[in-house]
Each structure stands twice: as structure tokens, then as C-alpha cells.
N, C-alpha and C positions, 0 to 999 in steps of 0.2 A: 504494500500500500504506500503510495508516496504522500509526503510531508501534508501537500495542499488536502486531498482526501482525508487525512488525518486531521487535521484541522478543521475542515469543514466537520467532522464526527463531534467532535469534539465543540466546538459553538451550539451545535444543536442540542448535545448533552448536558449543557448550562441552562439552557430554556428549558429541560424535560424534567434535572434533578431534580428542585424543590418538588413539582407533583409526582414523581415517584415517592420518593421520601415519605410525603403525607400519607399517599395511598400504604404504602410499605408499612409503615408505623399503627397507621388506620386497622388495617389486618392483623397484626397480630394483639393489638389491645380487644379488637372484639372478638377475634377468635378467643382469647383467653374468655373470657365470658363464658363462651358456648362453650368450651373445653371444661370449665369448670360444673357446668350445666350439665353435661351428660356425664361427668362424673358418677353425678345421681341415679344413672341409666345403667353403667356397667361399660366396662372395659371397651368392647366394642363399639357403643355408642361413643367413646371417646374418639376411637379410632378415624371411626367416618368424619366427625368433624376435623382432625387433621388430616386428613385426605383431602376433605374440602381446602382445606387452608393450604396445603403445599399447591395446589389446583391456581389457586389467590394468587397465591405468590409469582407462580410460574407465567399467569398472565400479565402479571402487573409488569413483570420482567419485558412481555414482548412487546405489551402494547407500551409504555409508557419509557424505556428506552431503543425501542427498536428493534430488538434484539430476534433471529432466529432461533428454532429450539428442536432438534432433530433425535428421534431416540432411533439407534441399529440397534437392529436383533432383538431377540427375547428373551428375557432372564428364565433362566431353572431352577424354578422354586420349590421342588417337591415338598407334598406335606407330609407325607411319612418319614422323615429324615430330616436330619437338621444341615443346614445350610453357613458357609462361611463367605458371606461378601467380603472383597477384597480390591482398592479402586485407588488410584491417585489421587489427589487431593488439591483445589485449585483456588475454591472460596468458601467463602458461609453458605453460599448457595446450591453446593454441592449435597447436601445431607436432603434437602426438600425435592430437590431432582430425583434422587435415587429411591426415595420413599415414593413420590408418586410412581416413575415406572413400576416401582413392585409392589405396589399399592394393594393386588394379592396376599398379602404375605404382610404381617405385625415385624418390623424392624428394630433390633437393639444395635446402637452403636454405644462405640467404645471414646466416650468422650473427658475432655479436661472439666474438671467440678466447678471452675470458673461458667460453663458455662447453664451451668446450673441454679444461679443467682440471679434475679433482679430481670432477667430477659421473660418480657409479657411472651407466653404461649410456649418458645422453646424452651425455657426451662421448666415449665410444669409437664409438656412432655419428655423430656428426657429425665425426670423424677417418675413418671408416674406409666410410662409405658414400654417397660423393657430394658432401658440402655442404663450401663453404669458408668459413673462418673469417679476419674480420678485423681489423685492428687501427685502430678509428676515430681513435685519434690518428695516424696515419699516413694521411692522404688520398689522397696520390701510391700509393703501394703497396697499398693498400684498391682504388682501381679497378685498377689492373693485374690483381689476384686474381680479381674481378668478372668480367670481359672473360675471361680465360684460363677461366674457371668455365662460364661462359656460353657461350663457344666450344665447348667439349669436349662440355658439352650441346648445343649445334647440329648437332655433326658427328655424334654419336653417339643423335641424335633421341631424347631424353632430359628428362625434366622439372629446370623449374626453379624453386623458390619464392621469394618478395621479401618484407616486410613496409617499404611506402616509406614510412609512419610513422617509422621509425625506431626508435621503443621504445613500449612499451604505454600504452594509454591508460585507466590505472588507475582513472578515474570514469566509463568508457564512452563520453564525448567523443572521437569520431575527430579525430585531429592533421591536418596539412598536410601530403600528401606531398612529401615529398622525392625530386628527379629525378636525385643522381647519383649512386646505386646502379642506379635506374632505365635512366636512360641508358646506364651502361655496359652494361646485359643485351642490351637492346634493338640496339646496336650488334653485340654479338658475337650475336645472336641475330637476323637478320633474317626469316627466314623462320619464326621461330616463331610459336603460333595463342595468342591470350591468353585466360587464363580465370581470371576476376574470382571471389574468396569472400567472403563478410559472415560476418562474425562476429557473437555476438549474448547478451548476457547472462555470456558467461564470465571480465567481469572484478568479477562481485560475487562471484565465489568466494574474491576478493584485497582484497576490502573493507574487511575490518578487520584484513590483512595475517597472515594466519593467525590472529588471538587475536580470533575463531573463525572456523576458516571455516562460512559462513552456512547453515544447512538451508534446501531448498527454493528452489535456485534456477534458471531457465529459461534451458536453452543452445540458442541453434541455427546450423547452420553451413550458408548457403544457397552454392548454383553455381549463378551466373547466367548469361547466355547468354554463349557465349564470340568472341571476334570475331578477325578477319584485324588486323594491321598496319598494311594498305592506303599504304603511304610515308609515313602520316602523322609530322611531328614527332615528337619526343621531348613537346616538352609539350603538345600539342592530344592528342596520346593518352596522358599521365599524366593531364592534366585531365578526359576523358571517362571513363578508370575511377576516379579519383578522385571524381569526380558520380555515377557510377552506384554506387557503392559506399554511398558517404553517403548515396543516400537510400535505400538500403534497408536501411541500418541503423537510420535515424528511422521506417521504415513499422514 
């Protein structure tokens, strides 16, 4: 893309920010409401209301920066067996993408406890629907959480999501995964089927860190083929989703 396109992306993204923001903000305060609402209903009635809300999100994303939004392939979510998601990592916006495509299927990620405070809607679900939250300055007690998290999804054949990056890769350059978050899943998780996401494009929406966010930019969320376990190690099979991931993030 040359300079002047970019520019032009970018003047229109200053007109667009402030009413995403409202709507974006808008969204998750009354979602919270309704989340809090069906509470009263039972687990699943929570669910569908974040479904609804990752839906919210997704459109506010297109109509209101421009943005396109393409999902490849189809994820394999069996429900007789527990399931390990396993995906690059790009923005905030990455966790609501993935839950809608698999929107089938109740979602635990594996996230930081930070983000567990103070945030209308995201943090009453990732309190209240699956995902556990940890405290990275605590290592010893971070895998403990991991393992008991990953277990309860085992037994109760149940999805799990990972970002082994560790935190987002703000210029689009995928990081080095890191194996011991990994490893601890995979331990309490033996008989889970792995299934690899690429992300793609949705950290130019964080580009210029909100002041703007950018018009016109191209997101896609592929599911690759998804594979067995098979005994192998912990790092001969971090290593092969880690390769399979990278390159199809650079195709």
C-alpha cells in the first residue's frame, strides 16, 4: 500500500473513531446488563447473549471502520471429546472473532487476571463462563490453574483456547511460542484433538493504538486442518503448530 492510500485510510479513520468508540463502549455496558440478566436463566442463556455481543462487536468492527471480515474453513468441534484451540495472537479483538466462529461450542480461554477487573461484559465472562484467569507473576500457581482448567475441560469434553505467544503481536510479526502454558494443557489434556487458527490483518486495527483506528482494513480468521496428539512431545508438537501457523500467516 503506498504512503498516499495510507493516508487517505487513515483521515477517514479520525472521522469514524469517536462513533466506533461510543458504539464499542455502548455494547459492552448493555451487554453487561443482559449478561447479568440471564444469569438468572442459566449458563446457556448467558451464552447466547455473548454470542449476541461478539455478533455486536464484529459488526461495529465493519460497518463503522470499514473493515472486511472473512472466516476459511470450518472448525472441528467435536462434542464427544475435548478440544484444544491453539491460534496467534494479534488484538483484543481476536478472542470475540474466535468465539463467534465457534459459536457451537462454550469457549475457555486461558487468560491474564488483569483482564478480569473493571472491563463491562469481558470480564464477567471470562469469570463466569469457563476461562481461567492468571497471574503471570506467579508461575508456580499460573500452571497449577492451567492443568486444573484443562483437566475439567478433559473430563467434561469441553473446548479449550491458548494464545502461546503470550501477548499480541502489535506489528503483525508472530512471536515465539511459549511451551509452558502449552504444556500444562496438553498434560491435563491428553486425549484432546488440536485445532490450529491464523489470524490475519486484525492487529492494524491497533496500529496507531486507537488515534485512529485505520479505515479499511482486511481481517481473516483461517481453521486449519486439525490433528491427533499422537504421544508426540510437548515441543515437537508446539513446534509443528507453531510452523504450521507461521506460514500461513506469511501466505
Amino acid at each position: 500500500m503506498n504512503v498516499e492510500m495510507r493516508l487517505h485510510r487513515k483521515l477517514i479513520g479520525w472521522v469514524l473513531t469517536p462513533p466506533y468508540f461510543v458504539v464499542f463502549i455502548s455494547i459492552l455496558c448493555v451487554f453487561h446488563v443482559f449478561l447479568l440478566l440471564a444469569g438468572l436463566f442459566g449458563r446457556s442463556q448467558q451464552k447466547l447473549v455473548l454470542d449476541i455481543m461478539n455478533l455486536c462487536i464484529i459488526w461495529n468492527i465493519r460497518l463503522l471502520t470499514g473493515a472486511s471480515y472473512r472466516v476459511l474453513g470450518t472448525p472441528t468441534l467435536p462434542e464427544d471429546r475435548a478440544v484444544l484451540i491453539v491460534s496467534n495472537h494479534q488484538s483484543m479483538y481476536d478472542i470475540p472473532m474466535i468465539m463467534w466462529a465457534c459459536r457451537q461450542r462454550e469457549i475457555g480461554f486461558v487468560a491474564k487476571q488483569e483482564l478480569g477487573r473493571w472491563i463491562p461484559s469481558i470480564s464477567l465472562s471470562l469469570r463466569r463462563l469457563g476461562s481461567v484467569l492468571i497471574d503471570r507473576k506467579d508461575p508456580k500457581r499460573s500452571i497449577a490453574a492451567i492443568r486444573s482448567f484443562g483437566a475439567r475441560k478433559e473430563r467434561e469434553c469441553q473446548v479449550a483456547a491458548l494464545f502461546p505467544e503470550g501477548t499480541r503481536a502489535r506489528d503483525g510479526k508472530m512471536k515465539k511460542f511459549k511451551s509452558t502454558g502449552f504444556r500444562a494443557l496438553t498434560i491435563a489434556m491428553p486425549g484432546a484433538i488440536i485445532q490450529p487458527i491464523v489470524i490475519r490483518g486484525n492487529w492494524e486495527l491497533l496500529r496507531y493504538n486507537f488515534l485512529p483506528v485505520p479505515f479499511g482494513t482486511c481481517i481473516e480468521l483461517e481453521f486449519l486442518e486439525p490433528f491427533e496428539q499422537g504421544g508426540a512431545s510437548t515441543e515437537a508438537l508446539l513446534e509443528q503448530i507453531e510452523d504450521r501457523i507461521r506460514g500461513a500467516v506469511r501466505a
